[in-house]
C-alpha positions as CSV (number, residue, x, y, z in Angstrom):
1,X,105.2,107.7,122.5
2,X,107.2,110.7,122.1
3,X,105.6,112.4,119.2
4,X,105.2,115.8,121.4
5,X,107.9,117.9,119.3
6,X,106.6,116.2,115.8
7,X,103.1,117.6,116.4
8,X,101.5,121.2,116.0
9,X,99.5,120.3,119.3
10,X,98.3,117.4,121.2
11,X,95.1,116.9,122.4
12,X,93.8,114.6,125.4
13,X,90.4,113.8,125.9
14,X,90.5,112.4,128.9
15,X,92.0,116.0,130.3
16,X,88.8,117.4,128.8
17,X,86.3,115.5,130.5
18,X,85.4,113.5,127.5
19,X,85.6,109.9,126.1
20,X,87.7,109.4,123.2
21,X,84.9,108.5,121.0
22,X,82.8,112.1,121.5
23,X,83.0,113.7,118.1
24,X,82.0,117.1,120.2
25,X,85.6,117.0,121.1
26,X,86.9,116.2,117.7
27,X,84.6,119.4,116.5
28,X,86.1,121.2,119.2
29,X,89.8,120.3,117.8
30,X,88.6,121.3,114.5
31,X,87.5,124.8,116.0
32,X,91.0,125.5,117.2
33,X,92.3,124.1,114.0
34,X,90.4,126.8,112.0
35,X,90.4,123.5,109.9
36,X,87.8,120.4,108.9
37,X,88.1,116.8,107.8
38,X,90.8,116.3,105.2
39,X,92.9,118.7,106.6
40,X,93.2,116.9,109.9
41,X,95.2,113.5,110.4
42,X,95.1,111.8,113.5
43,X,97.3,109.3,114.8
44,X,95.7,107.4,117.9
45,X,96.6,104.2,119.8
46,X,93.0,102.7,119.6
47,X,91.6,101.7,116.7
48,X,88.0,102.5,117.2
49,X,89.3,106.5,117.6
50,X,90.7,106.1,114.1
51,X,87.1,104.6,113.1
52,X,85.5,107.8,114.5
53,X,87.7,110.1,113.2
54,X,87.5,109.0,109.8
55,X,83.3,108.7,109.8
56,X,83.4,112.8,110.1
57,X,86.0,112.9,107.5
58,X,89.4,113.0,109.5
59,X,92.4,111.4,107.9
60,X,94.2,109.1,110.6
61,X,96.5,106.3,111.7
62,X,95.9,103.8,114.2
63,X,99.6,103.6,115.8
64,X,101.5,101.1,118.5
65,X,105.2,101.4,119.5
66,X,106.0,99.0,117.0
67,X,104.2,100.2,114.4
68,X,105.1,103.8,114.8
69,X,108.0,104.0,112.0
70,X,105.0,103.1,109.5
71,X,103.2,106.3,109.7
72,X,102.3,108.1,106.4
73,X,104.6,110.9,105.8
74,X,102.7,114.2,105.7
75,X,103.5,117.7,104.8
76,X,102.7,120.7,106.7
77,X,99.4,122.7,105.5
């Protein structure tokens, strides 16, 4: 969706062996982060990421091509 060179990193579960739903690998993310919850926004194509994300306290945004212009503008941490 071309959001590579907007992003500090990108993450793919899929690459990892994991569904998108494991919150291991949302833990894991956090671990690289050297951040938790709030400080963390995800933007995801499937709604029911967004859903997970936000029950351990992630911030996030459920995104499609055409919705992609409405994303929250953030500022760096």
């Amino acid at each position: 969706m071309g959001f590579t060179g907007l992003v500090d990193q990108r993450f793919a579960s899929g690459r990892s062996g994991v569904g998108n739903l494991d919150t291991a690998f949302l833990r894991r993310i956090e671990g690289w982060a050297g951040r938790r919850g709030q400080d963390i926004f995800l933007i995801d194509d499937m709604a029911a990421q967004i859903e997970t994300c936000q029950n351990i306290g992630w911030s996030g945004s459920h995104v499609a091509p055409e919705t992609r212009a409405g994303l929250p503008k953030r500022s760096r941490l």
